[in-house]
C-alpha positions as a Python dict, from the first residue, in 0.01 Angstrom:
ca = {
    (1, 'X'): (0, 0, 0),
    (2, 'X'): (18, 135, 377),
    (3, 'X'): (380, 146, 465),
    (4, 'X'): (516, 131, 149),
    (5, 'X'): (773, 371, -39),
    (6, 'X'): (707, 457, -341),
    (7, 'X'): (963, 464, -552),
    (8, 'X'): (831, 563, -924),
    (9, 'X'): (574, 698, -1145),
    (10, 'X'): (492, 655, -1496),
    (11, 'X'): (158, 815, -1682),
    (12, 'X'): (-16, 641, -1991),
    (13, 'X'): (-118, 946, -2263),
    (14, 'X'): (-358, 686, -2380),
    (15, 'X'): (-528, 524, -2087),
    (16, 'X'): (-494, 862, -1920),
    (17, 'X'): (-347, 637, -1601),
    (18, 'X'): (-142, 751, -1356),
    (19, 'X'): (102, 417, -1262),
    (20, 'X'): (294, 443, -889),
    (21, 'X'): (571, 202, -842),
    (22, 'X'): (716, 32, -538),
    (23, 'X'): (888, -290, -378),
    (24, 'X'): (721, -456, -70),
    (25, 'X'): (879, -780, -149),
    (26, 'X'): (1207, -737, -261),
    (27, 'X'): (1444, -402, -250),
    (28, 'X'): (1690, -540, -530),
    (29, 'X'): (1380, -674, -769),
    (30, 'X'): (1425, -527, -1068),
    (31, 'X'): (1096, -515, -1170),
    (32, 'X'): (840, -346, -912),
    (33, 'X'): (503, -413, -829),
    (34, 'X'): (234, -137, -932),
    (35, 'X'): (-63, 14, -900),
    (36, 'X'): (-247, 259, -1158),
    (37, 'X'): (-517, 545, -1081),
    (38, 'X'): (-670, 823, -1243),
    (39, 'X'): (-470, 1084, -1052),
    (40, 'X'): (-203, 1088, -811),
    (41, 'X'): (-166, 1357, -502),
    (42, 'X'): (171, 1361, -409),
    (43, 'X'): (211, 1515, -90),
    (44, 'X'): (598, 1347, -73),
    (45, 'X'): (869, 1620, -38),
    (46, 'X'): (1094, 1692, -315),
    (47, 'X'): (1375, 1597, -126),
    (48, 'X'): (1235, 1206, -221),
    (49, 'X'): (1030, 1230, -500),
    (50, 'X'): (1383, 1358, -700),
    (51, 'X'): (1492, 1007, -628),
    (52, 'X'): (1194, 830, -775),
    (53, 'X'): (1261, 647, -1126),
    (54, 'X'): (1061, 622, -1365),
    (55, 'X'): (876, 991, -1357),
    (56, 'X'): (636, 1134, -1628),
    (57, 'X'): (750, 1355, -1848),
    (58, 'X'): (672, 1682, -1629),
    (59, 'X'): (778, 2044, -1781),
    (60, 'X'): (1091, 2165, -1753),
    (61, 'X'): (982, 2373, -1471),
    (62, 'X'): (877, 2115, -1250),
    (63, 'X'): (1148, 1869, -1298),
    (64, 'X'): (1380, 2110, -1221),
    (65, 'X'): (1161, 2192, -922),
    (66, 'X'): (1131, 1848, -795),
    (67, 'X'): (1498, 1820, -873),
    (68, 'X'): (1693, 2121, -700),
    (69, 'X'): (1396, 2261, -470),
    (70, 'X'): (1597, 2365, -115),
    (71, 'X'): (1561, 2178, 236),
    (72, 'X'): (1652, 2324, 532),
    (73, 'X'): (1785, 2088, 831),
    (74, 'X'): (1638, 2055, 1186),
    (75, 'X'): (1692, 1879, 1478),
    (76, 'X'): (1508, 1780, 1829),
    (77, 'X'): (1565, 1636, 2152),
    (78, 'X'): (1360, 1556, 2442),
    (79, 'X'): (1476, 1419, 2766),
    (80, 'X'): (1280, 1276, 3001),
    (81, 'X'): (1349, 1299, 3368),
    (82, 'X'): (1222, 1165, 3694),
    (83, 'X'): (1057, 1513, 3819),
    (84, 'X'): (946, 1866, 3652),
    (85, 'X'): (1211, 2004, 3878),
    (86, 'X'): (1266, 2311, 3602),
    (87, 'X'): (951, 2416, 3774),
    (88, 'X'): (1110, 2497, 4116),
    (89, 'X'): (1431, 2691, 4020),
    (90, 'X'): (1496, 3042, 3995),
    (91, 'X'): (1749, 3070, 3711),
    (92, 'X'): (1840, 3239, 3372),
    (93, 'X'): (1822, 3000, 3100),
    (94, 'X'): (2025, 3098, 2817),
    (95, 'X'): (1893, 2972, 2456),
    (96, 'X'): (1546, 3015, 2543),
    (97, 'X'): (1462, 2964, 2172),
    (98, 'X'): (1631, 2627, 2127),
    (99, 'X'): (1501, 2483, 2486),
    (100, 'X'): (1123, 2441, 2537),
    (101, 'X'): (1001, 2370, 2850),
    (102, 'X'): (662, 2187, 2889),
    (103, 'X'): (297, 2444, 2995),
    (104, 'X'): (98, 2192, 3042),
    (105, 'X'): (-5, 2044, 3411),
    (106, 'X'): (211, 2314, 3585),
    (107, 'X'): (323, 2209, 3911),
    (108, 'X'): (183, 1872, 3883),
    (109, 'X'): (398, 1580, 4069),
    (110, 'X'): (548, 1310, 3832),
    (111, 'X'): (800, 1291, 3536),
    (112, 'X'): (849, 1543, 3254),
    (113, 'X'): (1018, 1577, 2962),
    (114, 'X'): (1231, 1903, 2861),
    (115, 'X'): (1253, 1927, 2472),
    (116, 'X'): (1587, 2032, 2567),
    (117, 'X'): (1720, 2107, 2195),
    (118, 'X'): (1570, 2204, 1904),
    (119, 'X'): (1805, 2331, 1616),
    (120, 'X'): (1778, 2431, 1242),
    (121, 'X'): (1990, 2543, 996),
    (122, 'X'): (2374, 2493, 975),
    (123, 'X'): (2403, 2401, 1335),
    (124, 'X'): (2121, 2098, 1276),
    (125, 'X'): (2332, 1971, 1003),
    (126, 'X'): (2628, 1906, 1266),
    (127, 'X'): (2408, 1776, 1493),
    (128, 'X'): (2278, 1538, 1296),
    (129, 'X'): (2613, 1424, 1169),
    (130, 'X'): (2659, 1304, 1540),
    (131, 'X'): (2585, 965, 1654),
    (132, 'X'): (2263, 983, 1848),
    (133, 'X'): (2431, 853, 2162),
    (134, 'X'): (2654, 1149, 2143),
    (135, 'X'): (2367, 1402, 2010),
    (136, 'X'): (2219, 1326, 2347),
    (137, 'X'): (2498, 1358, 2617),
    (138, 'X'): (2580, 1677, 2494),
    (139, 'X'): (2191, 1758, 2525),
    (140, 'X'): (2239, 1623, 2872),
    (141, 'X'): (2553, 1781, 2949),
    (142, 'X'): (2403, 2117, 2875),
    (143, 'X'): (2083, 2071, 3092),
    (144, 'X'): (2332, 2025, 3329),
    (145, 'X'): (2517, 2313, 3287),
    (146, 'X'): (2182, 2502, 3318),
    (147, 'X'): (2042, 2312, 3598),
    (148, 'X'): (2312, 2196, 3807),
    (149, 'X'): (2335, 1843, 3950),
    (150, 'X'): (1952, 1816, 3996),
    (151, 'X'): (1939, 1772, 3639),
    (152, 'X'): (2202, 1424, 3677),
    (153, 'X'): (2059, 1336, 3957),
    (154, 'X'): (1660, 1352, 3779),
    (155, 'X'): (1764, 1225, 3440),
    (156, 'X'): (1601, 864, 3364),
    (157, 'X'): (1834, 762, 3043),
    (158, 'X'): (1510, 818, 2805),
    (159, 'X'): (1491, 1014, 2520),
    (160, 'X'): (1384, 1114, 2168),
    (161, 'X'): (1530, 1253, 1914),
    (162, 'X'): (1508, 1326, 1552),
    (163, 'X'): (1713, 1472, 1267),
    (164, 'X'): (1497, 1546, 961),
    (165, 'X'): (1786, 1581, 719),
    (166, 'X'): (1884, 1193, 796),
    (167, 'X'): (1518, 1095, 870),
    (168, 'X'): (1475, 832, 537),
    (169, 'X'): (1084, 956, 478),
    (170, 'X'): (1192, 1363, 504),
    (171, 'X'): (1580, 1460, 374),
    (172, 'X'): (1489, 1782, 546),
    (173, 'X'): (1296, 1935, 780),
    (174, 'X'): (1098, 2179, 548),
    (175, 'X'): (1165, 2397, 213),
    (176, 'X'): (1388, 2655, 231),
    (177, 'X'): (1396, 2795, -92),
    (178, 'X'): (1696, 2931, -210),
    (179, 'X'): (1689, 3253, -372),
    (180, 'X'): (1436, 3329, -658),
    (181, 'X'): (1370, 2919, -607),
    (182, 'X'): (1037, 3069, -431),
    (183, 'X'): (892, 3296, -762),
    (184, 'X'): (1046, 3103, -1023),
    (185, 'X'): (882, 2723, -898),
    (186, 'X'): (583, 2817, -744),
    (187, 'X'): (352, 2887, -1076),
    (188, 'X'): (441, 2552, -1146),
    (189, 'X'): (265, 2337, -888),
    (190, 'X'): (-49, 2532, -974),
    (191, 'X'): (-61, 2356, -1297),
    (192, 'X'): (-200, 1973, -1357),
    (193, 'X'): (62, 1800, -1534),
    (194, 'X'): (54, 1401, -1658),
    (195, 'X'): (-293, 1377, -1440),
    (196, 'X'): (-15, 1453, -1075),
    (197, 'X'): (-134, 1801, -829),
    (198, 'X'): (171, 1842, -618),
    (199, 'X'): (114, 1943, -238),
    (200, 'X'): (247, 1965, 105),
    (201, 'X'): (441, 2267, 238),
    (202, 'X'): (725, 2243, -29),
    (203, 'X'): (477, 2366, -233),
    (204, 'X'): (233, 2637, -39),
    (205, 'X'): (321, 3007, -37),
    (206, 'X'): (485, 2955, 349),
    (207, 'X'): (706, 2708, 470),
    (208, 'X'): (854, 2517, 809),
    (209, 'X'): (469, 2595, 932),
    (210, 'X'): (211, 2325, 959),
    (211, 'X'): (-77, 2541, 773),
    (212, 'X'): (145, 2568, 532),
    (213, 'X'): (-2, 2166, 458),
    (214, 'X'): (-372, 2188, 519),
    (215, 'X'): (-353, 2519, 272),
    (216, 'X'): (-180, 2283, -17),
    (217, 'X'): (-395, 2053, 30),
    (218, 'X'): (-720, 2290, -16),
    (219, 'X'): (-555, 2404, -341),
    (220, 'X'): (-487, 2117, -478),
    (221, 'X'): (-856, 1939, -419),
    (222, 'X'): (-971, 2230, -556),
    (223, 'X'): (-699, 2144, -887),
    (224, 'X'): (-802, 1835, -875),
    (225, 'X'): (-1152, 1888, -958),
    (226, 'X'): (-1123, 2189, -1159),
    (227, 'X'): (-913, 1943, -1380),
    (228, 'X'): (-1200, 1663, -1384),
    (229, 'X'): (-1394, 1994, -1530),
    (230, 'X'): (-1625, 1968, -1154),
    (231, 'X'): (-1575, 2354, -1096),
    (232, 'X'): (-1894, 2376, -860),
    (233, 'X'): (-1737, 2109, -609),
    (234, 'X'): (-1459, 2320, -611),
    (235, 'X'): (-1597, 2604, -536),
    (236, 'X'): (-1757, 2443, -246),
    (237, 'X'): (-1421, 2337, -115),
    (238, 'X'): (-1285, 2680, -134),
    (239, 'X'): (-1608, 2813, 29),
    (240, 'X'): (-1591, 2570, 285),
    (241, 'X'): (-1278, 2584, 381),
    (242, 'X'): (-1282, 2970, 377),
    (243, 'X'): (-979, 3011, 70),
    (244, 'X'): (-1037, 3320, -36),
    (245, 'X'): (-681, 3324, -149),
    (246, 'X'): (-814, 3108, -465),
    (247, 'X'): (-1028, 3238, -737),
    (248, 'X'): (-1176, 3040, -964),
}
């Protein structure tokens, strides 16, 4: 099932089987291909599991979790040019927080790439409405405005760049939960429903951080096996991985 989208879940009261649904073969097949478990961690954002049909029949709570959670939008861009001539210049770069410039191998000789933009929130959402060609000349456009010429002169024509909100995996960068979204949903993800443990940072007590993943994903191993009734392996997880936030 590597690189395949999932696109649907159903769960068997009597088998106590936990069925995922996708197409590998053909989008527009109206019946999918499947494969059934014992439990499924779904570490998918909300953002795309809301768009899976079939779904078990989950609480109120959590389908309306799933189905109105908040994503915030973000976008970065990194151009690459022919020298780390950002190095050599004595100037005032305005933005500071939306224009990284690299630490690593100080003054070495070589190429180097500036990750010259890196927006969220309302201003990501018009940036990612651009067309990437146009996303990155005025990128470009503003290096030069910082940098003078040197920065036309160095630039190669490479780049990356990413919007989250239009990225077809994400529809977001990470959960920004409207308000009360936060106290009202959370309870819910701590609870084993139709043999699923939610996790990923939609669902940890922080978000737009990357521990925000690892500490889901200690909670919900440790779900997991409380809910196969193996509360000593789950202590050892919590133990191991130093949770003390979880008591069991």
């Amino acid at each position: 099932m590597f690189h395949t989208s999932v696109q649907g879940m159903k769960y068997n009261g009597t088998t106590e089987k936990v069925t995922v649904q996708y197409r590998n073969k053909n989008l527009f097949d109206v019946a999918p291909e499947t494969m059934s478990f014992d439990y499924a961690i779904v570490a998918v954002p909300f953002s795309k599991v809301r768009l899976w049909n079939p779904m078990p029949a989950y609480t109120s709570l959590l389908t309306r979790a799933i189905s109105r959670l908040n994503y915030d939008p973000s976008c970065k861009a990194a151009l690459h040019y022919k020298s780390r001539f950002w190095e050599h210049l004595d100037c005032n770069i305005p933005g500071i927080g939306s224009v990284c410039y690299p630490a690593y191998t100080l003054n070495a000789t070589g190429p180097g790439v500036i990750l010259a933009s890196y927006a969220s929130g309302t201003p990501a959402r018009s940036l990612g409405a651009l067309a990437e060609e146009e996303h990155v000349a005025l990128v470009q456009r503003a290096m030069i405005e910082i940098h003078r010429d040197i920065a036309r002169e160095q630039y190669t024509g490479a780049y990356d760049r990413i919007c989250w909100e239009n990225n077809e995996f994400q529809a977001g960068a990470w959960c920004g939960p409207e308000v009360g979204q936060q106290d009202l949903y959370l309870p819910a993800y701590f609870q084993t429903e139709q043999h699923t443990v939610f996790v990923g940072e939609h669902t940890s007590y922080t978000h737009a951080w990357i521990w925000s993943a690892p500490e889901s994903a200690v909670r919900g191993t440790a779900q997991l096996l409380l809910d196969m009734g193996l509360v000593e392996e789950a202590k050892e997880i919590t133990e191991f991985w130093m949770a003390w936030w979880i008591t069991m």
